[in-house]
mmCIF file of the C-alpha atoms, coordinates in Angstrom:
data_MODEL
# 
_entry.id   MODEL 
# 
loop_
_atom_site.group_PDB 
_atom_site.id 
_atom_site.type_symbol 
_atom_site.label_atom_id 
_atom_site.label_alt_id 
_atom_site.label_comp_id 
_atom_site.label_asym_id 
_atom_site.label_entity_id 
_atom_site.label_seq_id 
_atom_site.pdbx_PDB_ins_code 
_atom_site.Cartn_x 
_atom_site.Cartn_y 
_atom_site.Cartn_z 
_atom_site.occupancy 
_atom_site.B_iso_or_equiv 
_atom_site.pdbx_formal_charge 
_atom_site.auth_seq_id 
_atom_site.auth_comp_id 
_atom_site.auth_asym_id 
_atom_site.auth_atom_id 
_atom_site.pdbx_PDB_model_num 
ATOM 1   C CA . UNK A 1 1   ? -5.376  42.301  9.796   1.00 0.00 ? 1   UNK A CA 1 
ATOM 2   C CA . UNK A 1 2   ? -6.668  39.227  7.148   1.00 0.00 ? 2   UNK A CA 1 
ATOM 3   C CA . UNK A 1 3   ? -5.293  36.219  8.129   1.00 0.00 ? 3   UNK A CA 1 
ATOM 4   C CA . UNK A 1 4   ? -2.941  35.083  4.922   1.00 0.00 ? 4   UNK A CA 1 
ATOM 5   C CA . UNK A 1 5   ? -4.725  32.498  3.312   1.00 0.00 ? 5   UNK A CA 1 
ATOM 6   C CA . UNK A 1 6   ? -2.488  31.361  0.433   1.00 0.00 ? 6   UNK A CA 1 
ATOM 7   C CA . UNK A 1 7   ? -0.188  28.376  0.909   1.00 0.00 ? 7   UNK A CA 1 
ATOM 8   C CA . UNK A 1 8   ? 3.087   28.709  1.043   1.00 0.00 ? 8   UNK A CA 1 
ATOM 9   C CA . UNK A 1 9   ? 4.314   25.903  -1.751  1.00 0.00 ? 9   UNK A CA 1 
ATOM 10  C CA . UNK A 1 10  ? 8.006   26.567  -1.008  1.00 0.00 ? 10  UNK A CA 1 
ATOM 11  C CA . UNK A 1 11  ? 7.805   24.792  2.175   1.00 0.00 ? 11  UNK A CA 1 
ATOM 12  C CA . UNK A 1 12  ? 9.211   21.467  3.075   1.00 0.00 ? 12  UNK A CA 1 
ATOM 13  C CA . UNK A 1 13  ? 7.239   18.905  4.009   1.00 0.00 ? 13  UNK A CA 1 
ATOM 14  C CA . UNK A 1 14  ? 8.204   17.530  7.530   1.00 0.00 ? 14  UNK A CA 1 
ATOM 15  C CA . UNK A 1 15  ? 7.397   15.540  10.363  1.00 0.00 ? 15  UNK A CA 1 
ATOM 16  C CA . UNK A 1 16  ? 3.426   16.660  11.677  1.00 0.00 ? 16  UNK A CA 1 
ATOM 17  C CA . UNK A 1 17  ? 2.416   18.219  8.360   1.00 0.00 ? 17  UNK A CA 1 
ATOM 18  C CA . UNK A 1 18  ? -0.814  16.965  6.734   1.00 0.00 ? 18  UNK A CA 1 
ATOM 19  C CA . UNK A 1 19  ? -0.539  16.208  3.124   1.00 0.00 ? 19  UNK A CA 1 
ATOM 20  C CA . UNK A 1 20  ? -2.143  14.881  0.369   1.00 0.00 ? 20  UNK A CA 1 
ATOM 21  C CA . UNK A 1 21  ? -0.370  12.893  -2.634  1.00 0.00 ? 21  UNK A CA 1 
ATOM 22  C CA . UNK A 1 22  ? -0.975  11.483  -6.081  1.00 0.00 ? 22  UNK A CA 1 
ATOM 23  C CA . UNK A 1 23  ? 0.859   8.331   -6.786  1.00 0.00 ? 23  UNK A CA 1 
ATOM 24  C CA . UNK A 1 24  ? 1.571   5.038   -8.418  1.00 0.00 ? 24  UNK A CA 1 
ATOM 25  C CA . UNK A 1 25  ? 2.716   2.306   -6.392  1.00 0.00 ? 25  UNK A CA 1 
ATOM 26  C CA . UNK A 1 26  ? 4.370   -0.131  -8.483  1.00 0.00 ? 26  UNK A CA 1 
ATOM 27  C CA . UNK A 1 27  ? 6.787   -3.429  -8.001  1.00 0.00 ? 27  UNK A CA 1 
ATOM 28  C CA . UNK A 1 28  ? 10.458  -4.048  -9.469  1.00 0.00 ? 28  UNK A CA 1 
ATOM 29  C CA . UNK A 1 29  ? 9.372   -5.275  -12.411 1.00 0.00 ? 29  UNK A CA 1 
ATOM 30  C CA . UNK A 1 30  ? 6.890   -2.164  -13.015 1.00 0.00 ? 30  UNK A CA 1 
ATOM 31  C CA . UNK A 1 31  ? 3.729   -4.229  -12.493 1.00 0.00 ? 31  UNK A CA 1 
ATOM 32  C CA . UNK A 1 32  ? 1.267   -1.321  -11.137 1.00 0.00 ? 32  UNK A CA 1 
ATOM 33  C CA . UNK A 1 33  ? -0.426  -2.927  -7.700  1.00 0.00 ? 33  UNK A CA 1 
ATOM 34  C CA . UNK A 1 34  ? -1.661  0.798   -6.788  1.00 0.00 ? 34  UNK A CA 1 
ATOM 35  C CA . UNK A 1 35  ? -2.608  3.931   -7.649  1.00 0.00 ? 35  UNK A CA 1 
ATOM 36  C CA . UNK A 1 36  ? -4.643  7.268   -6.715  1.00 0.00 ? 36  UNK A CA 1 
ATOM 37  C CA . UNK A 1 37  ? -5.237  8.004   -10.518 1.00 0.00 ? 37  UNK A CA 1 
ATOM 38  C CA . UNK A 1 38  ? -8.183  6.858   -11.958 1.00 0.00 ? 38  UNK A CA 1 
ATOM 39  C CA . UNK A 1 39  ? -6.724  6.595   -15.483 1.00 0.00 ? 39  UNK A CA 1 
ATOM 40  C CA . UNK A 1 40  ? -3.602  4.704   -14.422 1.00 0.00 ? 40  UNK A CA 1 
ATOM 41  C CA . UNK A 1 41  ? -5.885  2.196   -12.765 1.00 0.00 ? 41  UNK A CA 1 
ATOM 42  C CA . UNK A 1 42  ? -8.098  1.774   -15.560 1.00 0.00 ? 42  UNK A CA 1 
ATOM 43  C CA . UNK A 1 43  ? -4.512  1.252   -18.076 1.00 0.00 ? 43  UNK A CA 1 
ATOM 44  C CA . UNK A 1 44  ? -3.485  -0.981  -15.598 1.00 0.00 ? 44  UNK A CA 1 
ATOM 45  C CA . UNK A 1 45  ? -6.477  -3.217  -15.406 1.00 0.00 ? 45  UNK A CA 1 
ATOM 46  C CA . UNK A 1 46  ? -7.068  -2.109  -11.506 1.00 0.00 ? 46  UNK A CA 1 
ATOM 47  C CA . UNK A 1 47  ? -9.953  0.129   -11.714 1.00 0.00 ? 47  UNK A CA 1 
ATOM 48  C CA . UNK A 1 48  ? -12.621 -0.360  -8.820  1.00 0.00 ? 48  UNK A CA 1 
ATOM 49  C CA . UNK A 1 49  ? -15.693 1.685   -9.788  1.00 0.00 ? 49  UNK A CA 1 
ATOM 50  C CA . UNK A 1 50  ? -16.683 1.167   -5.526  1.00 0.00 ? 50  UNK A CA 1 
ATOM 51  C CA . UNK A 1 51  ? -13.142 3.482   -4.934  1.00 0.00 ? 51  UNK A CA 1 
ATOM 52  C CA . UNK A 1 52  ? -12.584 6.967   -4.824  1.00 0.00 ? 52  UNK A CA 1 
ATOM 53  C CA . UNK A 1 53  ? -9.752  7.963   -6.924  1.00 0.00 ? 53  UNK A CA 1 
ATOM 54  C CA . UNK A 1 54  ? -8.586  11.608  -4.959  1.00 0.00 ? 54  UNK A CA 1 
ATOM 55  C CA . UNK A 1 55  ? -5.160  12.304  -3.576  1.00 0.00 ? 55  UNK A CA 1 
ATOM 56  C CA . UNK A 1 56  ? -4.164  10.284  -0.553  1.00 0.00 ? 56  UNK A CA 1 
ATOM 57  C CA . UNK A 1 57  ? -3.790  12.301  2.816   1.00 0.00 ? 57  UNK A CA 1 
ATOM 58  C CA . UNK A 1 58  ? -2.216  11.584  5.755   1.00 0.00 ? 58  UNK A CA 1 
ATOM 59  C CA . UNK A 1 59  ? -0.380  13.192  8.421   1.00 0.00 ? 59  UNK A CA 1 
ATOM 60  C CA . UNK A 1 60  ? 3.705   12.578  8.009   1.00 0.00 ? 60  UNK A CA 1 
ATOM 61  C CA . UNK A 1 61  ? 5.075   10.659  10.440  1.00 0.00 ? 61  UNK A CA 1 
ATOM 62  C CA . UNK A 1 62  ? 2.409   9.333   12.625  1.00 0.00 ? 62  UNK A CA 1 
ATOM 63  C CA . UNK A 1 63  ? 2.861   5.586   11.077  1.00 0.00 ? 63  UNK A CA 1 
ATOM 64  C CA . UNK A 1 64  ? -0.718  6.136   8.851   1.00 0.00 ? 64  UNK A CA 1 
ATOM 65  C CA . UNK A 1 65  ? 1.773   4.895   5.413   1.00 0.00 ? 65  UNK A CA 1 
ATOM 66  C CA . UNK A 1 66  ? 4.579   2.486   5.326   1.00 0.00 ? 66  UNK A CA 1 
ATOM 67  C CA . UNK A 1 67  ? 7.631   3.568   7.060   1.00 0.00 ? 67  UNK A CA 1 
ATOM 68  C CA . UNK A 1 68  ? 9.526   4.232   3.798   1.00 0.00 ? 68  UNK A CA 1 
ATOM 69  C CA . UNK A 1 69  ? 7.068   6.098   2.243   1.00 0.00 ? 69  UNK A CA 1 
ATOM 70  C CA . UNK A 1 70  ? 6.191   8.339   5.148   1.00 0.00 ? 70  UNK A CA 1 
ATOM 71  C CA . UNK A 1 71  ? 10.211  8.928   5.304   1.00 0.00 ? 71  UNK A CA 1 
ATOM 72  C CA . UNK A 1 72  ? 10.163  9.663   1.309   1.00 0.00 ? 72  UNK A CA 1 
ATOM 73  C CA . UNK A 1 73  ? 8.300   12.507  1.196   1.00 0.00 ? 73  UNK A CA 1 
ATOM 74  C CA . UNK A 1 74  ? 10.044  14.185  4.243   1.00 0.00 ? 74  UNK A CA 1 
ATOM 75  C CA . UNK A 1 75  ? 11.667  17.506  2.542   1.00 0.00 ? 75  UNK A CA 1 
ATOM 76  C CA . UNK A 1 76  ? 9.683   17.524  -0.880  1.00 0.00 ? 76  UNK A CA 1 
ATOM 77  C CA . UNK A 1 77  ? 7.468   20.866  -1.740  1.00 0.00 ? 77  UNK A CA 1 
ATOM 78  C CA . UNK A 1 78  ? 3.832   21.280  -3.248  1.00 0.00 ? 78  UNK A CA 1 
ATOM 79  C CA . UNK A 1 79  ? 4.370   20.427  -6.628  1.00 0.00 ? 79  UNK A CA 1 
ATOM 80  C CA . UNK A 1 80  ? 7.379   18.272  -6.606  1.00 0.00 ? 80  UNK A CA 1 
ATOM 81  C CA . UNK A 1 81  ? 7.881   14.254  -7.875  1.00 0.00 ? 81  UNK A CA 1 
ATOM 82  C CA . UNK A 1 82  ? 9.963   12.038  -6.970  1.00 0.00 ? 82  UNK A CA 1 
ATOM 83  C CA . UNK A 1 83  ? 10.389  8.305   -7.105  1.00 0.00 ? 83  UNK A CA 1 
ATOM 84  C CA . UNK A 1 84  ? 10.600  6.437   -3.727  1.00 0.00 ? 84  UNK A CA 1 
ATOM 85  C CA . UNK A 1 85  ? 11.928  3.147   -3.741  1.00 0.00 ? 85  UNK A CA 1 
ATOM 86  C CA . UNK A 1 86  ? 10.862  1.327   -0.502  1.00 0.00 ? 86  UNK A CA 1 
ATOM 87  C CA . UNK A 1 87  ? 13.277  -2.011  0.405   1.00 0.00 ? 87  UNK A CA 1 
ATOM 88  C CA . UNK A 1 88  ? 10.888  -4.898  2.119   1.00 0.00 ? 88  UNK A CA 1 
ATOM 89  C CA . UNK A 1 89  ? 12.140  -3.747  5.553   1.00 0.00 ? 89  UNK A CA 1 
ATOM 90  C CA . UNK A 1 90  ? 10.587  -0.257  5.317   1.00 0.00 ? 90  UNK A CA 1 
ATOM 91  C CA . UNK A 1 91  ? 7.701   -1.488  3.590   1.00 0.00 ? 91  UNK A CA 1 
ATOM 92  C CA . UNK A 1 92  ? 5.327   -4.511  4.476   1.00 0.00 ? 92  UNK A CA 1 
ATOM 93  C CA . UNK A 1 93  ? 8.537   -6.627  6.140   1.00 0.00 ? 93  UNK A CA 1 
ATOM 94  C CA . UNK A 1 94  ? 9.973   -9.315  4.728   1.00 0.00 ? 94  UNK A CA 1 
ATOM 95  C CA . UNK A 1 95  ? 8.168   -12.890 3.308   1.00 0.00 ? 95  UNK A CA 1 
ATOM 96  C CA . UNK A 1 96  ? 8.078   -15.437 6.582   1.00 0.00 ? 96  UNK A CA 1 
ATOM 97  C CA . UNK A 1 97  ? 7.406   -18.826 5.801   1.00 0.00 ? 97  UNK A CA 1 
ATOM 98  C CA . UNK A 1 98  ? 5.403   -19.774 9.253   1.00 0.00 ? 98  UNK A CA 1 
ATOM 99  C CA . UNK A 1 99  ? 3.159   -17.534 8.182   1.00 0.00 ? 99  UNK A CA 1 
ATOM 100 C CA . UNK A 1 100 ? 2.208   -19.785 5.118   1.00 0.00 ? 100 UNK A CA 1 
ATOM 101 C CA . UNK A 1 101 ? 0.149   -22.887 7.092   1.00 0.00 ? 101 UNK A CA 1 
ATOM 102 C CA . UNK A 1 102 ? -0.963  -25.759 5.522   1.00 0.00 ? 102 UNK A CA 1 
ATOM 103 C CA . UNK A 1 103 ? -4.188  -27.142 6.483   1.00 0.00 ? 103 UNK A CA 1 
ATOM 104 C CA . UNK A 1 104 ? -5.695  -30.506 6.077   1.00 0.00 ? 104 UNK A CA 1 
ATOM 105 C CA . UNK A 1 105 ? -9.283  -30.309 3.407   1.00 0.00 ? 105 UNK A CA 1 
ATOM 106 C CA . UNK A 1 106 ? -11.388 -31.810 5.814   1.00 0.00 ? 106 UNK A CA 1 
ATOM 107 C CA . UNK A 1 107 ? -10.907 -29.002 8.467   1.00 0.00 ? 107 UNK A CA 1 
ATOM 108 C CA . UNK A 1 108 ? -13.128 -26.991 6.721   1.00 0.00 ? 108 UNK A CA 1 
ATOM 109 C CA . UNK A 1 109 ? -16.607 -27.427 5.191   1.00 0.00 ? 109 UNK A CA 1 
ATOM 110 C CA . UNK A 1 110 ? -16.513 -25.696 1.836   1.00 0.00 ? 110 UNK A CA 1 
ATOM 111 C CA . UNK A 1 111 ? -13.875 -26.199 -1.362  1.00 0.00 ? 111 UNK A CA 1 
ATOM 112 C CA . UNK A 1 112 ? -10.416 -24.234 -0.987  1.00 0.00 ? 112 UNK A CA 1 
ATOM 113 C CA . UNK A 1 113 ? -9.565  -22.591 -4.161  1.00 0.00 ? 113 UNK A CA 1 
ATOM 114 C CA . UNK A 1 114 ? -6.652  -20.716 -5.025  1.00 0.00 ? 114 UNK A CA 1 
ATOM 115 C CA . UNK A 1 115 ? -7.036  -17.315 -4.346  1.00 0.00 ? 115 UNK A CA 1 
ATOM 116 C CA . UNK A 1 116 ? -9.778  -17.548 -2.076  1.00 0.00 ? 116 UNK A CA 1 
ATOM 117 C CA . UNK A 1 117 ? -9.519  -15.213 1.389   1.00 0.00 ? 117 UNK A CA 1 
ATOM 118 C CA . UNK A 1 118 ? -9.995  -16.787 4.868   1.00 0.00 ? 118 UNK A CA 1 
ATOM 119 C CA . UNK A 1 119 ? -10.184 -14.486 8.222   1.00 0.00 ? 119 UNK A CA 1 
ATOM 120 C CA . UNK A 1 120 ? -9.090  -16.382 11.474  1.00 0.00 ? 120 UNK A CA 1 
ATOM 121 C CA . UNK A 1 121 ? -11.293 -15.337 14.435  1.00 0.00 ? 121 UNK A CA 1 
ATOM 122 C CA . UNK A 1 122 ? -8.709  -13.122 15.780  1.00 0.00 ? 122 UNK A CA 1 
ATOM 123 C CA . UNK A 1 123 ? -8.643  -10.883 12.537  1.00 0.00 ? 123 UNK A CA 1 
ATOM 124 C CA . UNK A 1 124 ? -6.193  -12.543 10.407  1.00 0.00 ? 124 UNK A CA 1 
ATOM 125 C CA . UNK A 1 125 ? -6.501  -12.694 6.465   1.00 0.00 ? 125 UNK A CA 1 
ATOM 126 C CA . UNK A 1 126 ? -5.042  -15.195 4.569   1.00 0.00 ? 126 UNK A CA 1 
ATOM 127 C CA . UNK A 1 127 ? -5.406  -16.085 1.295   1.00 0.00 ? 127 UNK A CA 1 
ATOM 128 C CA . UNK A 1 128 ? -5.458  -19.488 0.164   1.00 0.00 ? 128 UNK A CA 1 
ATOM 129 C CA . UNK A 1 129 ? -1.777  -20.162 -2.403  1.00 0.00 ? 129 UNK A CA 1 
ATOM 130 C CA . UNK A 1 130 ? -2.169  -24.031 -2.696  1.00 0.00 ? 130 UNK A CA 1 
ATOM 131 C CA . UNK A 1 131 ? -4.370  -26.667 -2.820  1.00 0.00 ? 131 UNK A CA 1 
ATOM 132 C CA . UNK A 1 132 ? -3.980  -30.272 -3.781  1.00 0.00 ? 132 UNK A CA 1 
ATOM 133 C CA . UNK A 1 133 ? -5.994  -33.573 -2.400  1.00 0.00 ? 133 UNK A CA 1 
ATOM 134 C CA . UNK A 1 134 ? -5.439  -33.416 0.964   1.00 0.00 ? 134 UNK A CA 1 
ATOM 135 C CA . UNK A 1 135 ? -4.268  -30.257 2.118   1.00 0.00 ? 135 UNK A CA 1 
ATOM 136 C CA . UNK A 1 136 ? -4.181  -26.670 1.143   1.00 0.00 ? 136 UNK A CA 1 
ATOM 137 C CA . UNK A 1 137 ? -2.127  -23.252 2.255   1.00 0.00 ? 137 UNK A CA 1 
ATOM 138 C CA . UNK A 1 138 ? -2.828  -20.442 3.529   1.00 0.00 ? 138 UNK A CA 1 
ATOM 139 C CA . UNK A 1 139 ? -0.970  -17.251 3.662   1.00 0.00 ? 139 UNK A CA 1 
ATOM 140 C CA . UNK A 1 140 ? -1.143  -14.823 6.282   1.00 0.00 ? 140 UNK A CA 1 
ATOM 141 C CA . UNK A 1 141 ? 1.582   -12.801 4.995   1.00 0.00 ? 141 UNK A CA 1 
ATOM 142 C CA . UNK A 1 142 ? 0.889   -9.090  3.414   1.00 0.00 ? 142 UNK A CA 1 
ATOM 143 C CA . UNK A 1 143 ? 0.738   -10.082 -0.094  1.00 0.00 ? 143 UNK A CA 1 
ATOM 144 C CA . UNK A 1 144 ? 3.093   -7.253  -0.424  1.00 0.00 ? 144 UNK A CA 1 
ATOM 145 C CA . UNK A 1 145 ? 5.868   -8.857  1.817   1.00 0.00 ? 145 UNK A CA 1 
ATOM 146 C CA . UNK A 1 146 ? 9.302   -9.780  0.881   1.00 0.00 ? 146 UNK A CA 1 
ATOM 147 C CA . UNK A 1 147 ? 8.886   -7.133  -2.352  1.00 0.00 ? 147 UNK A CA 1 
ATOM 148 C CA . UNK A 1 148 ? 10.672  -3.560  -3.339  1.00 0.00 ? 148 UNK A CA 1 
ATOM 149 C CA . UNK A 1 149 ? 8.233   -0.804  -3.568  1.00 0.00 ? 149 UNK A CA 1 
ATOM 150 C CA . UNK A 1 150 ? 8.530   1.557   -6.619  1.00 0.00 ? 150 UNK A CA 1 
ATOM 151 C CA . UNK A 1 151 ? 6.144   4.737   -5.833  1.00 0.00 ? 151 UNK A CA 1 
ATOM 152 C CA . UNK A 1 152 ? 5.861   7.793   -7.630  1.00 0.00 ? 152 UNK A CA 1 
ATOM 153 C CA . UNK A 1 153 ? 4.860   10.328  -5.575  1.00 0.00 ? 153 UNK A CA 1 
ATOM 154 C CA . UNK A 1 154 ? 3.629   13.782  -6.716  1.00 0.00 ? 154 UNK A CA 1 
ATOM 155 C CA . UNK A 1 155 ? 2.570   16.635  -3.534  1.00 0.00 ? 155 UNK A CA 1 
ATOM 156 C CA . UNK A 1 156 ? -0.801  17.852  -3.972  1.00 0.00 ? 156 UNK A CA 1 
ATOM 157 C CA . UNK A 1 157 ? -0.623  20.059  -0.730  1.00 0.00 ? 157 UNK A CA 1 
ATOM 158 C CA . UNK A 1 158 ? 0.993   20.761  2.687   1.00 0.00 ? 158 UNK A CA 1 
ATOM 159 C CA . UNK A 1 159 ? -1.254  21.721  5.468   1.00 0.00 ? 159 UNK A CA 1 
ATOM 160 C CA . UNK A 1 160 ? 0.998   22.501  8.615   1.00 0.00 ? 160 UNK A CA 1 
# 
């Protein structure tokens, strides 16, 4: 008998499935900070020609994504959108201050800007928020801590 090769789009996506997903990640305010669309990015000013812009696929459940958003698309269907809103807790965890450290400019041998990224030897990155005479900071947060998430989320497929 041939093996039935269509998908079945009615199904809900749960737990173990392996999907794949459009969407735009985007903060309370609707500032756009990600995005699998290549036209979104280049609107918002985000476009990296080094990325591939493809649905995003991951396996539900297995703590690839975010808490929140793996939990979001739990019971949607091939096809379906939906907006996920994903509190701090569920997302990247709240903003901690003793992650923010404040180091004197002569520890280091080059000129701390703002902006600028710094890995610790144990595989930290920080990025560098401050800087004034004699010290700067850097912050080993997510730079996504302490925020709401906004996604929409569209299914591209379910593979069970």
């Amino acid at each position: 008998m041939a093996e039935d090769i269509t998908k079945d789009t009615s199904k809900k996506i749960e737990n173990g499935d392996r999907i794949s997903v459009n969407y735009v990640g985007k903060l309370e305010d609707g500032t756009i900070f990600d995005t699998s669309l290549k036209e979104v990015a280049t609107e918002a000013g985000l476009y990296n020609q080094m990325r591939n812009y493809e649905p995003l696929a991951f396996t539900v459940g297995t703590g690839q994504m975010i808490k929140g958003f793996d939990e979001g698309v739990v019971g949607m269907q091939v096809g379906e959108e939906k907006t996920i809103t994903i509190q701090p807790e569920e997302a990247y965890g709240e903003y901690r201050e003793e992650f923010a450290r404040e180091i004197p400019n002569n520890a280091v041998n080059f000129t701390p800007e703002i902006g600028m990224k710094l890995a610790t030897e144990n595989g930290l990155t920080g990025t560098i928020t401050k800087v004034n005479e004699d010290n700067f900071v850097v912050d080993f947060n997510h730079e996504l801590a302490g925020k709401t998430l906004v996604f929409s989320v569209k299914i591209v497929s379910v593979e069970e």
